[in-house]
N, C-alpha and C positions, 0 to 999 in steps of 0.2 A: 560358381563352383570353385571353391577354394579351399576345400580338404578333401582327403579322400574319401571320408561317410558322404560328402555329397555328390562327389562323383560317383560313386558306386549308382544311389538313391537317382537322380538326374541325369545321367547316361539312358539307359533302357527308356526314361519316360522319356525325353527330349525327342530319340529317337519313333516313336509312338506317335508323338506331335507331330514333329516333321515328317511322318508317311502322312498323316491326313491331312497336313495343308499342303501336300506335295500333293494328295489326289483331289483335293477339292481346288488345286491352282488348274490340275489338265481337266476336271470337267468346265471351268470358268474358258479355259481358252477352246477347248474345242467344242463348249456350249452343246454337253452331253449330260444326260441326265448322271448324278451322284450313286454310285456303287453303294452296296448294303456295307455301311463302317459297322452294326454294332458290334457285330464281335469283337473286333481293333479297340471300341469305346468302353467294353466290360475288359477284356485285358485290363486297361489305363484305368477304369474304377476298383479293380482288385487292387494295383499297384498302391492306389491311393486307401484305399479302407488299408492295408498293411501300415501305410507311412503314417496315418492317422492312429491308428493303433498303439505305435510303437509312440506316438510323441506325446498322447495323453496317458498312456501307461507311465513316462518316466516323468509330464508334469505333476502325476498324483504322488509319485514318488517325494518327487521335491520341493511339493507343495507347503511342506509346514516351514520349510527354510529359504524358501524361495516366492516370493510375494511374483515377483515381476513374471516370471514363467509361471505363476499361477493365473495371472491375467492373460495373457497373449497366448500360451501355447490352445487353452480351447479355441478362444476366437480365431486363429489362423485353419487350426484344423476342422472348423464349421464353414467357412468359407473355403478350403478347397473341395470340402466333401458338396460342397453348392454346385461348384463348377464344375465336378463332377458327376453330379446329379445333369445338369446340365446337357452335360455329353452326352448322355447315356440316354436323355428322350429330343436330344437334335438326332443322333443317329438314327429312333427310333422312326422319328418324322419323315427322315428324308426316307427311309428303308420303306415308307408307304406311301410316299411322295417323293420323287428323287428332284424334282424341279422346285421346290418348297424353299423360296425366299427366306420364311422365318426358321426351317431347320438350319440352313445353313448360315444366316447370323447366328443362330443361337447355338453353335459348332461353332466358329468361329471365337464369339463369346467363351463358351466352355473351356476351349484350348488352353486362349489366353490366362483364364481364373487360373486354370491345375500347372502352369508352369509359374505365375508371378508368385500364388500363393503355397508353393511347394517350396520355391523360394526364400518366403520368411518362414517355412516351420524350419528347416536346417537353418536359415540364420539364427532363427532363436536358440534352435539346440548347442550352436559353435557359441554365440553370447553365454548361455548357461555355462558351457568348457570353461570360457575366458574367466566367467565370475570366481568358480572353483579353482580355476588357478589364483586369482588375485586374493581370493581367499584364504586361503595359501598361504601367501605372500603375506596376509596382513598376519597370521599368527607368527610368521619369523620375524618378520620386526615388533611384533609387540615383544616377542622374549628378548630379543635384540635390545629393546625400550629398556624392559625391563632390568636386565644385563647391570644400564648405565646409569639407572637409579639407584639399584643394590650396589653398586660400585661407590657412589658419594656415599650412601647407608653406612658402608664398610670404614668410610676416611673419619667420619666425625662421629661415631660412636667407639670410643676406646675403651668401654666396660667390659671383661674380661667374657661374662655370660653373653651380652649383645655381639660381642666377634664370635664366638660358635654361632651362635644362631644367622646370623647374617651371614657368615663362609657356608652352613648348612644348604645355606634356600639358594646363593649364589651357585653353589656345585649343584644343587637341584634344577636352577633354569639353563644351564648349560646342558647337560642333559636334556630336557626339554626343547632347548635350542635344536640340538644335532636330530634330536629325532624331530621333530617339525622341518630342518632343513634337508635332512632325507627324501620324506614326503615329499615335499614341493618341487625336489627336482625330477624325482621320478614322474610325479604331473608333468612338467617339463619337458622331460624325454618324451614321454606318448604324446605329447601335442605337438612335439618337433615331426614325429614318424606320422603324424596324421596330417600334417600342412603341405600344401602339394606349390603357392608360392614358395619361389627359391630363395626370393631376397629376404622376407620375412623368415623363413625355416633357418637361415644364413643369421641374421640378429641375433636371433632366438638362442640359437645352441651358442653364438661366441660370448652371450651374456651369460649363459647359463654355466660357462667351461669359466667364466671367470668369476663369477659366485662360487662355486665348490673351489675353485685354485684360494681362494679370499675367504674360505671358513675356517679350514686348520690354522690358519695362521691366529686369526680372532681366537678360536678355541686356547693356541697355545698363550696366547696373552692375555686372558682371563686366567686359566692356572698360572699363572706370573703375579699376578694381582691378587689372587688368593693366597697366594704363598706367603704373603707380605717381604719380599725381598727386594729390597731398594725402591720406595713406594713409590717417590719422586718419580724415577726414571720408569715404574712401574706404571705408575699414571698417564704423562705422554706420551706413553708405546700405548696403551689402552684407549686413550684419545686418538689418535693417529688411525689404529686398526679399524677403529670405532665409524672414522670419517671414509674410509675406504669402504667397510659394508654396507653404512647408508648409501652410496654414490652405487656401490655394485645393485642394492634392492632398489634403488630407485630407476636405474637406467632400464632393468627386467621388465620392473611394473609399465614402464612408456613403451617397451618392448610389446606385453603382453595386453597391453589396453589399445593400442593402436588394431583401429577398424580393417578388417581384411579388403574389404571393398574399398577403403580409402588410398591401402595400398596398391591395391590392385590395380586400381585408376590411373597411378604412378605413369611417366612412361620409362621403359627401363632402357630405352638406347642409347648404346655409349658411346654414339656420333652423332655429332650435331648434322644439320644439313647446310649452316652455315660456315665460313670460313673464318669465323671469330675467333679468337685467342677464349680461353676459359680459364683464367685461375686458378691454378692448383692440381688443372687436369693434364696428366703426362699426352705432351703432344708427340705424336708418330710425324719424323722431317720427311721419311720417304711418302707417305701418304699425301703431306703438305706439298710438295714439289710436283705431285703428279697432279695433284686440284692445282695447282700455280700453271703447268703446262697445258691442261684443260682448259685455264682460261682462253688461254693465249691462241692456241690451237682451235676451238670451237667456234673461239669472239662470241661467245656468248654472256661471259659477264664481263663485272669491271674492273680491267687489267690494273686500274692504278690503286683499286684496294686491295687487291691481289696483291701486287709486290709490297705495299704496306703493312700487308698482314705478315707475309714471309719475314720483312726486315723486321719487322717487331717476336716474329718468332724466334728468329734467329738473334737477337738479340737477350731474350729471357734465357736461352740456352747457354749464351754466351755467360752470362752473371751469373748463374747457378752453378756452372763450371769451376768462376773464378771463386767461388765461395766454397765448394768444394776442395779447391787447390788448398786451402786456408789449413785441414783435418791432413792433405796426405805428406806421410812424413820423412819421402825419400828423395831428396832433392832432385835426381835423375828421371824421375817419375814427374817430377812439377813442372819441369824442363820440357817433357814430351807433351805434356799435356797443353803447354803453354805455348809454344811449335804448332800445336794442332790447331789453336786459339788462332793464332794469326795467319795460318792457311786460310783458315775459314772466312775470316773477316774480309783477307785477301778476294777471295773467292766472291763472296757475296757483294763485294764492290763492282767486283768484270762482270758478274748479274745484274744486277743494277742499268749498267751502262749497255749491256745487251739488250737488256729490254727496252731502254729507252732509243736504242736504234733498231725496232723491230717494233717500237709502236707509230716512230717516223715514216716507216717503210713497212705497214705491212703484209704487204702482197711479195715483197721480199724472200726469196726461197733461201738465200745466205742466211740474212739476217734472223729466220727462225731456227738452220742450221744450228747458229752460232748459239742460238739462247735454250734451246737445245741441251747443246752439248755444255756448256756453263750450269746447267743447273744439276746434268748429269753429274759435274765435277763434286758440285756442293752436296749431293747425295753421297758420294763415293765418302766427300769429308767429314762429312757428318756421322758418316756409318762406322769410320776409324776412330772418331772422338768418342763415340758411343763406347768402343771397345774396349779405350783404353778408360774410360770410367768405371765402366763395369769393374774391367778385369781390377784394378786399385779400391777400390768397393770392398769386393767379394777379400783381395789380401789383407786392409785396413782390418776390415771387420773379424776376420780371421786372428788377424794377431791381438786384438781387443779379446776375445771370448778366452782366447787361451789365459787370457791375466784373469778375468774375470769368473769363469765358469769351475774352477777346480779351489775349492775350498777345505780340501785335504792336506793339501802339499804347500808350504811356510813360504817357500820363494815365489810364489803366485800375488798378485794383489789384493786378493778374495783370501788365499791364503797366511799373507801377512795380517789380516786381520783379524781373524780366528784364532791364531796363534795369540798374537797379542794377546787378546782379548780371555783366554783359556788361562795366561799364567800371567795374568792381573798385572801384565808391564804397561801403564799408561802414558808413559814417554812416547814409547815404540807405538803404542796403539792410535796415539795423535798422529802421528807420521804416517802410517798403513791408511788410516780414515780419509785421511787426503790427500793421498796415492790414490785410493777407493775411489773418492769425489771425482776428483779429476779423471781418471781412466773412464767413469761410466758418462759423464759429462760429454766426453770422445764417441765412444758408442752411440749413446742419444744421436747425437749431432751427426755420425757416420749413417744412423737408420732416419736419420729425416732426409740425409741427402739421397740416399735406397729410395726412399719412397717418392723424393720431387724429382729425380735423374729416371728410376727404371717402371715402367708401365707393368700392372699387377698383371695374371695371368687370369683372377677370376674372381668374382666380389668379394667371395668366402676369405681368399687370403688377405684382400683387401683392409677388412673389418677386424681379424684376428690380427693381423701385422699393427693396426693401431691401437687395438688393447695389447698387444706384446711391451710397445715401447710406455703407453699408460701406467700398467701395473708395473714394470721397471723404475720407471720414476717413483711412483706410488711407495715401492720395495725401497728403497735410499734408505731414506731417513728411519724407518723400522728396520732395517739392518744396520746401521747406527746406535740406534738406541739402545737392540738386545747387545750390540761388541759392546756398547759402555755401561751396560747395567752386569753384565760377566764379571766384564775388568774390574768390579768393584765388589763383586762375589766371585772370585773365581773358585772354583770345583762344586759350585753350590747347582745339585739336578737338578732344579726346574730352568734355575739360567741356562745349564748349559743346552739341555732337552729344546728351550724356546730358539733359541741361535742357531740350532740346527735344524730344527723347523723354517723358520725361516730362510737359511743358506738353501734349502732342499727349494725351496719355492722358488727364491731369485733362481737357482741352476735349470728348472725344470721351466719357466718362463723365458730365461735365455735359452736355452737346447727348443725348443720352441718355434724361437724366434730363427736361430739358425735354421728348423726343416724350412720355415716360410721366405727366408731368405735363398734359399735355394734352389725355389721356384721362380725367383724373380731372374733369375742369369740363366744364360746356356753353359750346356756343360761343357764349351772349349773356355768361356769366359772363369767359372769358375776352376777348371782344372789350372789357366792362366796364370790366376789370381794366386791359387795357395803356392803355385811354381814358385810365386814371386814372389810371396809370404815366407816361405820354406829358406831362398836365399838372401834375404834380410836378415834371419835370425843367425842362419850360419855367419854370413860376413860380418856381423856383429860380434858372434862367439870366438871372432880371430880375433880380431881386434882386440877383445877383453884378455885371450889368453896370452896374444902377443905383450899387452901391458900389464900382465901379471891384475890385474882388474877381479880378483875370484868373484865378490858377490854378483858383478854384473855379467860375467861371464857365465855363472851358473843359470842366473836367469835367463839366460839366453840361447842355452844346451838345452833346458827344459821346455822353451817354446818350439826350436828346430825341431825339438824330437814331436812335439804333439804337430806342428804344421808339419811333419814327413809322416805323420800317420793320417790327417785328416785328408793329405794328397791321396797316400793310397785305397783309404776305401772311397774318397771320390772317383778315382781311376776304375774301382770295381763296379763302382754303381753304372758308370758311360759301359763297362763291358759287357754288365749284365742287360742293360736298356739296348745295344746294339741289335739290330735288325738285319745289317748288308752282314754277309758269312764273313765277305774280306777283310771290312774294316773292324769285324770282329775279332777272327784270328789274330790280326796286328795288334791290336790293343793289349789280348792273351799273353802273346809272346813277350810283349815289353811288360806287362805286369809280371810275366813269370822273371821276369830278368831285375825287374823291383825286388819282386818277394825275396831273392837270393842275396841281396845287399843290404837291404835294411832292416832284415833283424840284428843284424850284425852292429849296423849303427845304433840302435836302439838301444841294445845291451850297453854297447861305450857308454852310453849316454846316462843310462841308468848306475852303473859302476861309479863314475865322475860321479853325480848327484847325491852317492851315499859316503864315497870318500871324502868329499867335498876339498879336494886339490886337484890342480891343476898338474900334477908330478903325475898323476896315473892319466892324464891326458893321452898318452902317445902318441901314435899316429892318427887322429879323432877328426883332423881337417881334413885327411886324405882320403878316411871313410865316408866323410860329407860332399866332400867333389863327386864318386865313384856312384854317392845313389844321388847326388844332384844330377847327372849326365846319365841317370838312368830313367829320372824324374822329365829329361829335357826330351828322351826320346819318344816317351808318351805325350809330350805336348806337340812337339813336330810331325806326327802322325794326327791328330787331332785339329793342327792346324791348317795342314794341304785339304783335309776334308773342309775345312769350314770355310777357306778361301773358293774354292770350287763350288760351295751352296752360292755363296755372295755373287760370283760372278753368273752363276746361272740364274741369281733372284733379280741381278739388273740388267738383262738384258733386254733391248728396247730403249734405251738410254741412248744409243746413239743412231746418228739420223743418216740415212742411205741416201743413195743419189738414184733417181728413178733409173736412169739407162742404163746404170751397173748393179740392180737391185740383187742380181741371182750370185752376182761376185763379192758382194757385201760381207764383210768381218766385223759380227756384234760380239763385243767383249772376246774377241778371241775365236770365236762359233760362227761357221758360216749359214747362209741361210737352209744348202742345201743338205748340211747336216742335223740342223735344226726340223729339217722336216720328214730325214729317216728316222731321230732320235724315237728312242722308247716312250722317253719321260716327257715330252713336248708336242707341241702341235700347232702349229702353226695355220691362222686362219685370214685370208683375205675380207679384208674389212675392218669397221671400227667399234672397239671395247665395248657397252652400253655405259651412258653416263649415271650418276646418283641426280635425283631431280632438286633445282634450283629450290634456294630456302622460301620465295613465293610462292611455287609451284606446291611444294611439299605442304607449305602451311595450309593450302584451299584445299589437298584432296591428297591426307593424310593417308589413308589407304591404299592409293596407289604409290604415294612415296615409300612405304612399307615393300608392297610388291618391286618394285625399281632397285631396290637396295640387295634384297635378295637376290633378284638376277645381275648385279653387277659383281657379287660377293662369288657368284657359282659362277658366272663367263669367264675367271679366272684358271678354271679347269675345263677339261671336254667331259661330256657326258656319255662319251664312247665307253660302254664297259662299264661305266660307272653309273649304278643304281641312286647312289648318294646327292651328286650333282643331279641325275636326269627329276628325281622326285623332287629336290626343291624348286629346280626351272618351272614345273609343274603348279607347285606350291604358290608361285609368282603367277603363272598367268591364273590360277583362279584369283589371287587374291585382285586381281587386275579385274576380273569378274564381279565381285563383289564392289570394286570401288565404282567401275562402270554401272553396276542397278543399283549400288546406293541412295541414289539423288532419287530412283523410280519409286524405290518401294514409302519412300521416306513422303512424298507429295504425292503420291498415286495410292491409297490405301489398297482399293483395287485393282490395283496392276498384278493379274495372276504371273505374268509371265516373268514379271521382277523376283518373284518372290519365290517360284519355281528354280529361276537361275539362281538365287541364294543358297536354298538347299543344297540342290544340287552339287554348286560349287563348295560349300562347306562338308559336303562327305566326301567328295573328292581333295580336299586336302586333309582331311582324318586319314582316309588310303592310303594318300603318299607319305605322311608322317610316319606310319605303319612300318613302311616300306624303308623307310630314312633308318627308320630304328633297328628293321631287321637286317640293314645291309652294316649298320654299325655293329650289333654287337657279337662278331668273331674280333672284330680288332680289339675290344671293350674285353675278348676274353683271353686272345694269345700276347695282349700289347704289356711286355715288361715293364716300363715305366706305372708304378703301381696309380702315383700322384694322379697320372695322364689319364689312368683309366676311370681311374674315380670318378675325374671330373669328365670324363667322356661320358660313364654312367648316367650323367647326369644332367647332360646336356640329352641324350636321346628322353630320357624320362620326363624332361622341360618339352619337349618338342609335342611330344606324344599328349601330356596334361593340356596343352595350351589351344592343340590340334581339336582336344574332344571339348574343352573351354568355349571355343567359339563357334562349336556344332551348337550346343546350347545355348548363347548367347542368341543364334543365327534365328533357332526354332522360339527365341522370345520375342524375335524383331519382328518374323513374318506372323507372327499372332498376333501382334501389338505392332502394327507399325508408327501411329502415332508418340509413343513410348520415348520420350528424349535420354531420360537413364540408360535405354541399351544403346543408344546411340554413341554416348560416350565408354561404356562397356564394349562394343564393337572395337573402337577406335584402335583404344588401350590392346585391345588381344592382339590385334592383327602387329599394331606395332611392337608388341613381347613377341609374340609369337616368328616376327624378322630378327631380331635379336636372337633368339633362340635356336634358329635355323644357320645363320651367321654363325656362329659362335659353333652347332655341333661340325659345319663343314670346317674350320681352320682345327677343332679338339681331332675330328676323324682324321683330316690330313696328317696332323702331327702323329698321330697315333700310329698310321698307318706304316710310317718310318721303324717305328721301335715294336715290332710285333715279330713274334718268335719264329722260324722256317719251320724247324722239327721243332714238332709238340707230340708230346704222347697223349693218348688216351686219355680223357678224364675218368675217374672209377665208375661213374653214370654211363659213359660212351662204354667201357668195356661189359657192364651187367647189360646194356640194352644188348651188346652181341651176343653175348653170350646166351643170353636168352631167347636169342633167334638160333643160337646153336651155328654158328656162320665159325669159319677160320680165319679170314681174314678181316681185321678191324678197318681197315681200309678202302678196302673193296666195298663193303655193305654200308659202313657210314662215315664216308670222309669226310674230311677237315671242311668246312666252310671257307671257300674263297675268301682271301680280302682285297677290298674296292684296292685299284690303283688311279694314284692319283694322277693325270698328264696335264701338264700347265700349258695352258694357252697360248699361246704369242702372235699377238695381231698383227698385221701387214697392212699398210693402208698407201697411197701410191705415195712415192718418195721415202716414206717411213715404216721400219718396224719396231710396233710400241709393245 
């Protein structure tokens, strides 16, 4: 089941299935004669003459243009109507024999046929979608084809009659173009909202957003080429666009022809169960240090790859840092970063030497102490070098898009280019181009260290964040080419119409890039960053006006002023996403004390910028101090909060002494306040572990369940629906891995195959349940991005939930079956990802969710139509889940 026609079509029957092998497992075990099924087996023949119906209805349909679905779609639907014939005189057998050996094989039988081969008729039907898509697909690239034939047509026929005729047919397949690339992506869309795979539906649309982003531009460079204006540079911009939409239609078509089953098979988790380093893949040090401490603590693996794996981690973090320092460009900033560097190094050496005296000694209560608290240190250090990368990140990139992103305004370097380019100065425009080069050079290089430094939030950003920086490269050289085919027609409308076509793409691909950027930081890091962005430009703009410097001065007025506006509507987004009343009103109060300063600055700024001296400057630095220190008190308020999360996310870092356990100070917190707190809970005993990488590999299904309950023991399930359904979710899935091995060598083992059931509609239930306890937060949570992807994660849970009810009802019909075997495997392992993933989106969520909410205009007609007074009273607000963090106690230590 991998779209939603087959979920719809395969839900109700699977369900059908699974009640009669569910009643034909309890008469096997309690060796009772068989209940009359046939009613249950004429329902499931009706279901089926529908489904049969419906598939040779649309293969007669398709039949003159579709050869392949003229073959297969009968033979699939004569064959289930078999096995459904089937059903229909096993029931009728046993209903007159309820002890009848051969009714119940041939029930049995039956089952199996109407679920395997219900199966291929929606595969075939989803193959038939896929052809009509690449169908599609082949008519845009043949006009596409076409396009680049009529294009040479155009170069070497110079007969005054043959250029009408050849610009004729060329402006004819471009029109033909647009409207066949219409087409195809509205196919697109409906197959994106039909596909119930996330990763796949996730391809799909970021290929398809960069197809349409990659056609105006093509379109605009065909009317360039028709125009005949500057052929030469006409040609290479047409060659260039040319190479971009092949590479865009080709990457869709592997998008669109790739097997859903093959996908599906995939496994999607985004942790290993090993301790290996992974190339390329952002490692989490707090995660690492806590598997490093587990070794150590459990002795159950091997400490000495353990600390090799660490030194090699911490290592790769170290080099990627230093190569970062390389892009940042304030010496005081390299300085701290490079301070932090050799803490760290510092640090990871006294770990080192700790462990090697606590693997001398280790029944040693010091010596674990000690190693302990060393790796606590290197967590603390790690988490500050984290920060200050970020936060120099999020400014770097900041002060990049301001040169880059405004292609209005002359003093920008998008802007120097354009200008140039518009009044045909080609001196100036040599200069601007490589200003251009270089600044976006910066950029690139600042979004690959984004992506190797800060961990994505969810695949989707993932995949879009690397076509962002793709089609930027891509964009160079064709914004090149349109400033130097201008500069050499200036005022001439199709040049100029092409260049701003093109600047419209690069802005709309960077602004882009910026929302996706902004999911990768928190917003103390980014509020940090533009702080620190915002005082770069000013301390620069003194400097320049101290040295009478105008042009470097202006640019520098002009980025202060955009990095103090991209401050304050960051500042408004953390007020609006706020959830606590307190730290909301504070935030209020200093924005409202912003708003009063900085229009004020803003105007200077803009005044300066038209006068263009430095004589109407006036007092312009001491406006900038006034909303700097206005700027600083919003970050000091943002920062006691986020210092306060940090010290409550490490606590258990440090290790108590058994006799004074109850007098113990963890990060500040004692224990006995730890255990009136609201938000905490405090639990005697130890965490559950994630299961070793041999363990996991021999009995993948229970490694699946194990993960999930080490992912939910991080919270209580007190109060919490969210937590209590996935602990749940974990012990069936524990059920399933336990009578997997039964059903698998025992065909008839009723009772395996009963607990499967069974245990798969009880995790359907609790998924249910997962979903309904999520979405009040999914509907009052202000973070809009959060909710989205929250949306979206309950609807992953729920698809994956009914995924492996059907999967479950095709093993116990077919137990010999090795296909579902690995179909089992795959869900259960999605399906822990899936559950993972909604409990960290619902916690998060949970924080940024509104107190007062009014009514929705649905909540106030439903009252009203009861005729009630109070909206309150009759239909209140749905609770949201609170989340309480765990904190385990184990004797001597609380982890």
């Amino acid at each position: 089941m991998y779209s939603k026609t087959a979920k719809t079509v395969l839900a109700p029957l699977a369900d059908a299935v699974s009640s009669l092998v569910l009643i034909f497992a309890e008469a096997e075990l309690s060796r009772t004669p068989m209940a009359d099924l046939t009613s249950l087996a004429h329902i499931v023949d009706d279901q089926i003459a529908h489904l049969t119906a419906i598939g040779l209805k649309v293969s007669a349909q398709a039949a003159s243009t579709d050869t392949q679905l003229k073959e297969e779609m009968p033979d699939a639907c004569r064959k289930v109507k078999v096995s459904s014939e089937l059903l229909v005189t096993a029931t009728s057998t046993i209903a007159k024999d309820p002890h009848s050996s051969i009714g119940r094989s041939d029930l049995i039988d039956g089952v199996k046929g109407i679920l395997q081969n219900t199966t291929k008729i929606l595969s075939i039907m989803d193959d038939l979608e896929v052809r009509r898509l690449l169908t599609g697909l082949v008519v845009v690239r043949n006009h596409v084809t076409s396009l680049k034939d009529q294009e040479a047509l155009i170069e070497e026929d110079t007969r005054p009659p043959a250029i009408v005729k050849w610009e004729a047919l060329w402006v004819q397949t471009i029109a033909l173009y647009s409207q066949a690339l219409s087409g195809f992506l509205q196919q697109c869309h409906k197959r994106i909202a039909e596909l119930i795979d996330q990763k796949l539906q996730t391809r799909l649309q970021s290929a398809a957003q960069v197809l349409s982003r990659e056609s105006p531009v093509f379109v605009s460079t065909c009317r360039v080429v028709v125009s005949r204006i500057g052929p030469v540079q006409a040609k290479g911009m047409f060659k260039m666009t040319l190479i971009r939409m092949i590479a865009a239609l080709d990457d869709i078509e592997g998008i669109i022809s790739t097997r859903l089953d093959e996908e599906f098979n995939k496994d999607l988790s985004t942790k290993s169960h090993t301790m290996k380093l992974d190339q390329g893949e952002v490692q989490n040090m707090d995660d690492f240090i806590t598997e490093v401490k587990n070794v150590f603590v459990t002795k159950a693996g091997n400490p000495h790859a353990a600390m090799n794996d660490f030194s090699n981690l911490s290592a790769n973090i170290l080099s990627s840092t230093k190569r970062f320092m390389n892009l940042v460009s304030d010496a005081t900033q390299r300085a701290e970063i490079s301070s932090q560097l050799e803490e760290i190094q510092k640090t990871d050496n006294e770990i080192l030497s700790s462990a090697r005296g606590f693997l001398s000694k280790p029944d040693s209560v010091y010596a674990q102490q000690e190693l302990g608290q060393k790796l606590g240190q290197s967590r603390t250090c790690h988490a500050i070098l984290r920060f200050i990368k970020n936060r120099m990140i999020v400014s770097e990139l900041s002060s990049s898009n301001i040169s880059l992103l405004d292609y209005k305004t002359p003093i920008t370097v998008l802007g120097a280019v354009v200008d140039a380019a518009e009044k045909g100065n080609r001196p100036k425009l040599t200069n601007a181009l490589q200003s251009f080069e270089s600044e976006t050079s910066r950029w690139l290089s600042l979004c690959a260290s984004g992506m190797e430094l800060c961990p994505f939030p969810d695949h989707q950003s993932a995949i879009d964040t690397a076509h962002c920086v793709r089609t930027t490269q891509a964009l160079v050289p064709a914004l090149i080419a349109s400033a130097n085919l201008l500069s050499v027609n200036p005022g001439e409308e199709t040049a100029v119409k092409h260049l701003e076509r093109i600047c419209r793409s690069w802005v709309e691909n960077l602004q882009g890039g910026v929302t996706l950027a902004r999911n990768n930081f928190t917003p103390f890091e980014i509020i940090s960053g533009l702080y620190h962005c915002f005082g770069q430009h000013v301390k620069a703009m003194g400097e320049a006006i101290a040295k009478g410097d105008v042009d470097v001065g202006l640019v520098e007025a002009f980025a202060a002023m955009a990095s103090a506006n991209q401050f304050s509507a960051a500042a408004k987004r953390v007020y609006d996403s706020a959830g606590d009343l307190v730290y909301r009103n504070s935030i209020e109060s200093r924005c409202q004390d912003m708003d009063r300063a900085l229009p004020i600055f803003v105007a200077r700024i803009k005044h300066l910028l038209e006068c263009k001296s430095f004589k109407e400057a006036g007092d312009l630095m001491s406006f900038a101090k006034d909303v700097s220190v206005r700027f600083l008190a919003i970050e000091d308020i943002m920062k006691v909060r986020n210092e306060s999360l940090i010290n409550l996310g490490n606590i258990g870092d440090v290790i108590a002494n058994e006799e004074k356990e109850k007098e113990l100070i963890v990060e500040g917190i004692s224990v006995q306040i730890l255990e009136t707190a609201s938000d905490t809970c405090v639990i005697d005993g130890e965490p559950p572990r994630p299961m070793t990488e041999y363990e996991a590999k021999h009995d993948p299904i229970q490694a699946a369940a194990q993960d999930i309950l080490v992912e939910a023991s991080n919270w209580s399930m007190k109060d919490n629906p969210i937590i209590e359904s996935s602990i749940r979710i974990s012990e069936q899935l524990s059920i399933l891995a336990r009578f997997f091995g039964f059903v698998n060598r025992e065909t008839g083992n009723a009772e395996a195959k009963k607990e499967f059931i069974l245990a798969s509609k009880t995790i359907h239930v609790e998924a249910l349940k997962i979903s309904g306890a999520v979405k009040p937060i999914v509907e009052r949570c202000m973070d809009k991005q959060l909710a989205k992807q929250l949306q979206g994660s309950i609807q992953w849970v729920e698809n994956l939930a009914q995924q492996l009810k059907i999967v479950i009802a095709v093993k116990t019909s077919a137990p010999s079956d090795a296909s579902s075997d690995v179909q089992l495997i795959a869900c259960a392992k999605n399906l822990m990802v899936a559950v993972k993933g909604c409990i960290r989106d619902s916690e998060a969520g949970s924080l940024r969710v509104i107190t007062n909410v009014e009514p929705s205009k649905e909540r106030k007609e439903a009252v009203s139509a009861k005729r009630t007074r109070s909206i309150k009273k009759d239909i209140p607000l749905a609770p949201i889940v609170k989340f309480r963090r765990n904190v385990y106690r184990r004797t001597g230590t609380l982890r």
